[in-house]
N, C-alpha and C positions, 0 to 999 in steps of 0.2 A: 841827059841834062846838058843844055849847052855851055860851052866857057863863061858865059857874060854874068847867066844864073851861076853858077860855082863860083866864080870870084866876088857878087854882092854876098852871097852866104857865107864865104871866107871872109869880108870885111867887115859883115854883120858880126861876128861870131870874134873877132879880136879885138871891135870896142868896146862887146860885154867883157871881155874879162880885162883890159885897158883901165876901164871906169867900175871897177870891181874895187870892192873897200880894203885897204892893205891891211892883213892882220897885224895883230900887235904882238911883239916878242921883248924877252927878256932871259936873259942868259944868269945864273947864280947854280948855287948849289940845289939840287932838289930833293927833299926829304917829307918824313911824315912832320906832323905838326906837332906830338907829343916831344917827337926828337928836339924840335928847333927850339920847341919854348923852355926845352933845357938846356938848349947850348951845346948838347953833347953830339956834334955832326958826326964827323967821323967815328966817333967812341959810343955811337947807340949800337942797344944791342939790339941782333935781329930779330928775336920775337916780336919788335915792336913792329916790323914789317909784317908780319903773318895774322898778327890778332891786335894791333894799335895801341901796345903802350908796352913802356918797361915792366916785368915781371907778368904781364895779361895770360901768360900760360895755365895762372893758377887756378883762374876765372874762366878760362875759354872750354865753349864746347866746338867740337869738332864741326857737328853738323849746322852749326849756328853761323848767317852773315857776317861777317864785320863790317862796321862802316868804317871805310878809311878818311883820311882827311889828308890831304900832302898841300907842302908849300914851297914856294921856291926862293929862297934868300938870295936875294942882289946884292953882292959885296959894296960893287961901288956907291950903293945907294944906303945900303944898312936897313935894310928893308924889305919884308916880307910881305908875297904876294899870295892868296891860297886859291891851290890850283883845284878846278874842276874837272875830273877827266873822267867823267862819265862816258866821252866823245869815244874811249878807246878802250880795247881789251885790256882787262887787268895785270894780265901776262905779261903786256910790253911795257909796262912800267915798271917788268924786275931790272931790267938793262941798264935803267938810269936812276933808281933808287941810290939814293944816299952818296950820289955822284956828282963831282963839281962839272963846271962849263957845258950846259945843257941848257942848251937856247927850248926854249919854247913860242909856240907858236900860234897864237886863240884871239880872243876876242876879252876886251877886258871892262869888267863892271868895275867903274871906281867910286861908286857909292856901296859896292861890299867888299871891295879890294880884292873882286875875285879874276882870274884866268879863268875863260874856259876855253879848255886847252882840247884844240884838233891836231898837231904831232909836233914834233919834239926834233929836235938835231943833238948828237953827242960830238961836242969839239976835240 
């Protein structure tokens, strides 16, 4: 390949991603949705991480899905976003469960106030 070729392919190739859609982010606390709508951030307990609500242990079968639901509270906004993160393994979302300053980083529906969230920063 000559230089002339490899330089329009390099300059092809930096104003796709130049003219690429900036995702949207928002930093708050990120928790399940059972937790927030009680207010109790820091003071849920963790079953509600494992099987999606307080006391759920009673009701849960082992072998059985859970649907989770997480959301992310904007302090300065007072204001909850509910995140989609189907995008990512379930695993990396123990790191940042129930943890404050946790920028996310997705795409956002604001006719159902959701995140869909492709990764995450822990501040």
């Amino acid at each position: 390949m000559n230089r002339v070729t490899l330089l329009i392919l390099i300059l092809i190739s930096l104003s796709t991603f130049t003219n690429a859609e900036e995702l949207f982010s928002k930093t708050g606390f990120f928790t399940n949705s059972d937790c927030a709508q009680k207010g109790s951030f820091t003071d849920c307990y963790l079953e509600s991480y494992s099987c999606g609500y307080e006391d759920c242990f009673k009701d849960y079968e082992p072998s059985k899905r859970v649907n989770e639901s997480f959301v992310l509270y904007v302090h300065n906004e007072g204001k909850y976003y509910d995140v989609n993160a189907t995008n990512l393994k379930r695993s990396s979302l123990d790191t940042i469960i129930n943890k404050n300053m946790i920028t996310l980083f997705g795409e956002y529906n604001s006719s159902a106030n959701t995140i869909m969230l492709h990764y995450f920063n822990k501040i």
